[in-house]
N, C-alpha and C positions, 0 to 999 in steps of 0.2 A: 232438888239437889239433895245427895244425902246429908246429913249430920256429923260424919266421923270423923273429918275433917275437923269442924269447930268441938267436937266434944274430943280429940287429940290434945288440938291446943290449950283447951280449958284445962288440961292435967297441970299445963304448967304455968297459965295467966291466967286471971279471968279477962274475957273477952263480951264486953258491952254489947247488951242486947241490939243495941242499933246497927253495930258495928257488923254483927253475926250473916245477916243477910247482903251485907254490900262483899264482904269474904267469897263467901260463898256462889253468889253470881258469879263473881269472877274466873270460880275453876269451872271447866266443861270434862264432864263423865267421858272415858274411852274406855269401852270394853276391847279384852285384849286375845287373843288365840294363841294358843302354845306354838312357840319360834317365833311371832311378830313381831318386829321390831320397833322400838323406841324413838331411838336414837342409832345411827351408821355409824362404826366409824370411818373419819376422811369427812364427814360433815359438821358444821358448827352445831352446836345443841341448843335450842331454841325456848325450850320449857324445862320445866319444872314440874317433877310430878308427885303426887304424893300414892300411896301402893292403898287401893281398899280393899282389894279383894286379890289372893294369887300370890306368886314370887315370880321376881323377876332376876336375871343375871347381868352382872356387868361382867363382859365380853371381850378379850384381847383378842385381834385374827394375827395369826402367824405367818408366817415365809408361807408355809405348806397349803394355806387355807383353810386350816382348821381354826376354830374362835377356841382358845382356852377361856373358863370361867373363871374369875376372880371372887369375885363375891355374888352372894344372894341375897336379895332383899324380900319382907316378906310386909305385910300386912302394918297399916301404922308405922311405917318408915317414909322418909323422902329419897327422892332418888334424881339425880342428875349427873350430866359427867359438867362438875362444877368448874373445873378449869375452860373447859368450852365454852357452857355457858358466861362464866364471869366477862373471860377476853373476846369470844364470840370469835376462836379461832378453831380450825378445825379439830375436833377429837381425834384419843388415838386408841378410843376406846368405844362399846355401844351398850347400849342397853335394850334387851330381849326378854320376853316374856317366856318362864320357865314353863309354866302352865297357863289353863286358863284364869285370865283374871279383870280387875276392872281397873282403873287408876283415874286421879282426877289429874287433867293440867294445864298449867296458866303461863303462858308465854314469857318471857320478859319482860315485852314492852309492856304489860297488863298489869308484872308485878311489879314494876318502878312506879306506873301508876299508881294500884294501890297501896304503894309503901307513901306515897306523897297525902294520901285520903289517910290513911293509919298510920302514924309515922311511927308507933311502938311496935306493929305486924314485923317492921324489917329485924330488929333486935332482937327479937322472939323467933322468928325463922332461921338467923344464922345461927344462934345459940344452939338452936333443936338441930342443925342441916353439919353445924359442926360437932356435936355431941355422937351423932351420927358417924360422922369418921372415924373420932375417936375408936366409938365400937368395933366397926371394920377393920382399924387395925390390932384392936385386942384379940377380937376374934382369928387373924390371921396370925398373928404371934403364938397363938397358944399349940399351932401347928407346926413351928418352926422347930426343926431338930427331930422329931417322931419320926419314927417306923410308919408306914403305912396301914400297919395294922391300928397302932396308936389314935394314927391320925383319924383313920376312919370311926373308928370307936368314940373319940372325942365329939366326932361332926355327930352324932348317931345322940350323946349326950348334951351337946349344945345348942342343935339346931334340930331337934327330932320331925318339928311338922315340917320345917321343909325339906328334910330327907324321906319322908311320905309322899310328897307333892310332885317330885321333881324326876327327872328321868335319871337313868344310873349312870348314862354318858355325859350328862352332867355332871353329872357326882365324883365321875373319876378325874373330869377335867379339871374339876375344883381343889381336888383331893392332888392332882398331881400324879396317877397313876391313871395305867390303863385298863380299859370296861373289864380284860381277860382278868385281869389282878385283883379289882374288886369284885368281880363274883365268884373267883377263889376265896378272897376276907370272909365273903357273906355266907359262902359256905360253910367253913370252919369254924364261922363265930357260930353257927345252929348248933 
């Protein structure tokens, strides 16, 4: 099992040697393909994942059938649609793999387990899983009111590797504009 996981958390606990390997058993590696999905929405969310490798999108689908992007998650983030997972009621949201990438993840029933084995693991996860929000919605503030040009500019300044990583019809969906509008922006900003 990789490390990145327990050297994540070590940024913000130390984490006992003993402790480090019963962690770690716990999550199981998924390699991901770009558009796989995580999580449906319309289904309960079942795990918890943490990102090691790739970005992923959390996913709105519309009347039309198109999924607008909300957010991107990248590397050393958690990722879940946490109101699903908590009540274990349907999401109305998914989670999709931007590109390719890898992710570890641990069920629920696996982490109630383990939070009963580590009982300091759960205080450490929500702290980090809602810090985590926090960011997503600063991040999505900073967008609020801009120009498109703005906007895109800022994404291009805040989030550069994953505007590298990710496809550009992601990018407009994120953005709130369409593919024809931002390859006009991209053009003008050259």
């Amino acid at each position: 099992m990789s490390s990145s996981l327990i050297e994540y958390l070590q940024r913000f606990s130390p984490i006992p040697a003993a402790d480090r390997s019963l962690i770690d058993a716990a999550w199981t590696v998924r390699a991901l393909a770009e558009g796989e999905p995580l999580v449906v929405a319309g289904q309960v969310c079942r795990e918890l994942f943490f990102i090691e490798e790739g970005v992923v999108r959390i996913v709105v689908p519309q009347a039309t059938g198109k999924q607008v992007t909300h957010f991107f998650l990248k590397e050393g983030q958690f990722c879940t649609i946490l109101a699903s997972f908590t009540t274990q009621q349907p999401a109305t949201e998914g989670i999709q793999a931007a590109c390719a990438g890898r992710v570890l993840a641990i069920s629920r029933a696996r982490l109630e387990e383990l939070y009963q084995q580590l009982p300091y693991l759960q205080g450490l996860l929500m702290q980090l899983i809602q810090q985590g929000l926090l960011d997503k919605i600063a991040m999505r503030r900073a967008y609020l009111g801009q120009n498109s040009t703005t906007r895109y500019q800022q994404f291009l300044l805040r989030q550069p590797e994953v505007a590298r990583r990710v496809s550009l019809t992601d990018v407009a969906s994120y953005l709130g504009i369409t593919l024809q509008s931002l390859s006009r922006l991209r053009k003008n900003l050259r």
